[in-house]
C-alpha positions in Angstrom: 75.9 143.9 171.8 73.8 141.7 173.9 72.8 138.4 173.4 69.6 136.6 174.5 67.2 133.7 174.4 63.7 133.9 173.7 61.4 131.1 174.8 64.3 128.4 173.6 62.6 125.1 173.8 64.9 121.6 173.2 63.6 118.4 174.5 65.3 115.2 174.4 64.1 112.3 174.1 64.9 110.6 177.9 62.9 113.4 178.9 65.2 116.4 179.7 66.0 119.1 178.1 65.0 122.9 178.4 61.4 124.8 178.0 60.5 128.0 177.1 63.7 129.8 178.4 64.6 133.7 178.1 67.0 135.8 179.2 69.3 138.4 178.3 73.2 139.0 178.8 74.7 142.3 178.6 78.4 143.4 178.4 80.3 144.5 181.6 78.5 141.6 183.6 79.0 138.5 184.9 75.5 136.1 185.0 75.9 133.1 186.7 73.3 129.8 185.1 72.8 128.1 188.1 71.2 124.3 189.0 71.8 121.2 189.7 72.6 118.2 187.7 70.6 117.7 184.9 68.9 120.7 185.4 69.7 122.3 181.2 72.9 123.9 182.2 75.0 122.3 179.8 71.8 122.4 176.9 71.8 126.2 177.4 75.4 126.6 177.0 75.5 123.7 174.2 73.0 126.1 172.0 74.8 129.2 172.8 78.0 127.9 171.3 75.8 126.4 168.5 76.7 122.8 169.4 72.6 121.8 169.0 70.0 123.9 167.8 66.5 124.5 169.8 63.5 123.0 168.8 62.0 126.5 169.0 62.1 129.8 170.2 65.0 132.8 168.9 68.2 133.3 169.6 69.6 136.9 169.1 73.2 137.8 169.0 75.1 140.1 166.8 78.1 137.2 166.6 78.2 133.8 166.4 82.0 134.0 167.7 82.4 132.6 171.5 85.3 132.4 173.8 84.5 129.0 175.3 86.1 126.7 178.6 84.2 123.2 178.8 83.8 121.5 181.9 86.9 119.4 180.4 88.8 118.7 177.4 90.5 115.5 176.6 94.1 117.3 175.7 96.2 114.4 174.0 98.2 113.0 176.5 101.3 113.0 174.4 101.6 116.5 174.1 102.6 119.3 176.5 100.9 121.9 176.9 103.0 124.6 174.9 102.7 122.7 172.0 98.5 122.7 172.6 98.7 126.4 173.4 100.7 126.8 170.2 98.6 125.1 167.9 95.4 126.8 169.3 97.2 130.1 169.2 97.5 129.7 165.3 94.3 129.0 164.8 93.0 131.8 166.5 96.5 133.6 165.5 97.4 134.7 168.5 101.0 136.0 169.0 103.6 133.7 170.3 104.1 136.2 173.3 100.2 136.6 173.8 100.6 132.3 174.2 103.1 133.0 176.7 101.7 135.1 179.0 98.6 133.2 178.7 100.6 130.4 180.0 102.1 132.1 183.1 98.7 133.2 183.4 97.4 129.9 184.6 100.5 129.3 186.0 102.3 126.7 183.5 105.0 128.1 182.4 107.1 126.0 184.5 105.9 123.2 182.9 104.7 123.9 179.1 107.5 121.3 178.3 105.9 118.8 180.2 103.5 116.2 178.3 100.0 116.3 179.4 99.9 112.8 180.2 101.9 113.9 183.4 99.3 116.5 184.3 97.1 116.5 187.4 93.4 117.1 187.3 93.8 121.1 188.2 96.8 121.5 186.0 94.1 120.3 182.6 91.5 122.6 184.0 94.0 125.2 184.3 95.5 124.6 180.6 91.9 124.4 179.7 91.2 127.8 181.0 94.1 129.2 179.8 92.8 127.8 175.7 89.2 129.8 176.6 91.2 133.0 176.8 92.6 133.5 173.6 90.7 135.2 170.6 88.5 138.1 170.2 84.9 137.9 170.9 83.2 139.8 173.3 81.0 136.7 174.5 83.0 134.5 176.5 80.8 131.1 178.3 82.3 128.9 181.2 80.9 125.3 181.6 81.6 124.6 185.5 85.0 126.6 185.7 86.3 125.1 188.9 86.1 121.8 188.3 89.5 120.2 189.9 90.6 123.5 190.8 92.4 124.1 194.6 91.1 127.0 196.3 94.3 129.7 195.6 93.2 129.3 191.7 89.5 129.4 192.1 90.5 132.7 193.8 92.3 133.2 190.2 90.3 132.2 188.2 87.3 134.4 190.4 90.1 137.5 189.4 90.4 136.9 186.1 86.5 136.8 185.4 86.3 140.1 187.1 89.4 141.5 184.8 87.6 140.2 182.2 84.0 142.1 183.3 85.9 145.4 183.4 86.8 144.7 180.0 83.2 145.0 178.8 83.1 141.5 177.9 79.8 139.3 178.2 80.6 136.8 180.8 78.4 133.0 181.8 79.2 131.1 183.4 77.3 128.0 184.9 77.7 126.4 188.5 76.4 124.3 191.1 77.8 126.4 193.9 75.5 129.0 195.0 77.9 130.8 197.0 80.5 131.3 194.1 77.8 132.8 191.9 76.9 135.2 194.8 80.1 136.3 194.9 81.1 137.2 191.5 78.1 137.6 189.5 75.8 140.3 188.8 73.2 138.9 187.5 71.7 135.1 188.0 69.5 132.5 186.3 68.7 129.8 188.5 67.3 126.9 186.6 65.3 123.5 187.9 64.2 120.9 185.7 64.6 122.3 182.5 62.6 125.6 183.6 63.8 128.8 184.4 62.7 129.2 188.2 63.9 133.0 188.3 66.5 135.7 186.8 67.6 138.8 186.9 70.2 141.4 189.0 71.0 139.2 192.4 71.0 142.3 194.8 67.4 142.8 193.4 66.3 139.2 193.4 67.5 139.0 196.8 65.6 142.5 198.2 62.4 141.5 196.2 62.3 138.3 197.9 62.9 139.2 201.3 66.3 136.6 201.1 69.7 137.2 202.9 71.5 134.6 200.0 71.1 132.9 196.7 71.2 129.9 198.6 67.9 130.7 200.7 66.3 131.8 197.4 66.7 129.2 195.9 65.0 127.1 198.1 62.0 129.3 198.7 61.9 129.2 194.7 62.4 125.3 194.3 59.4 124.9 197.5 57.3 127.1 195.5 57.8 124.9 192.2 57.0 121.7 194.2 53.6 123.6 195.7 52.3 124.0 192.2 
């Protein structure tokens, strides 16, 4: 299974939005969707998971089924965070011992009794990542994973992803940080005002542009963009 994009076009109407994009993601990799605010990120991710639909262009998959972590989720603040896990975990039906380990996963087991309301930033993010892992599907998309996360579970997280990789699963995950996508991903698309700027296997996009880092590539690519 692979899934891919084929000159996806969706414009909106304040003027953003994404043209002509293509790509391919393959299982057993990690591709990072990098940019900068505003850049489509979120528009890519949005028509992957079928939240909006292009204004043209194909789409090929063989499932519409996604694993999905947004870049936040308003949990009710009422509830703890067992009670979430376990409500989720029927709908997906997930066993009650999958939800557990899920939870010690992401570290809150010590707290699952503990109402959401009392949560800090990371500890949503966390419980948010911990909802993204449950179900089946091979295609699994992060929206800006580590958000509000401290640096020991960024490293997690980082772990997890790579678990997840050897797995054979199909992995996105979009970012800002151009140093986190060199270091876990395989593959890149680095995206700049709605237009894909470049993509393809880092450690060949790096050789073929005589550049050390993503970082330095992306601003020969982003000089070359304002030249034209």
């Amino acid at each position: 299974m692979t899934v891919q994009l084929q000159q996806v076009t969706k414009a909106f109407k304040n003027g953003r939005g994404i043209y002509d994009v293509s790509f391919e993601l393959k299982p057993g990799r990690i591709t990072a969707l990098v940019g900068s605010n505003g850049a489509g990120k979120s528009t890519i991710i949005n028509i992957l998971i079928n939240l909006i639909k292009p204004d043209s262009g194909k789409i090929i998959r063989a499932t519409s089924d996604v694993r999905y972590m947004p870049d936040d989720i308003d949990f009710p603040d009422t509830l703890t965070a067992e009670e979430i896990i376990r409500f989720l975990g029927e709908l997906k039906k997930v066993p009650l011992l999958k939800q557990s380990e899920l939870l010690n996963k992401v570290g809150l087991q010590d707290a699952k009794t503990m109402k959401i309301g009392q949560f800090s930033k990371g500890m949503r993010q966390r419980l948010n990542f911990a909802q993204s892992l449950m179900g089946e599907s091979e295609l699994f998309i992060l929206d800006e994973p580590t958000n509000g996360l401290d640096p020991y579970w960024i490293a997690h997280l980082k772990s997890v992803l790579k678990e997840e990789r050897a797995n054979n699963q199909i992995i996105l995950f979009s970012t800002h940080l151009l140093s986190l996508a060199e270091e876990i991903a395989d593959q890149v698309i680095l995206i700049h005002h709605g237009r894909i700027l470049v993509t393809g296997e880092i450690h060949q996009l790096l050789q073929g542009n005589n550049c050390t880092t993503l970082e330095q590539l992306w601003l020969q690519m982003t000089r070359q963009e304002v030249q034209q």
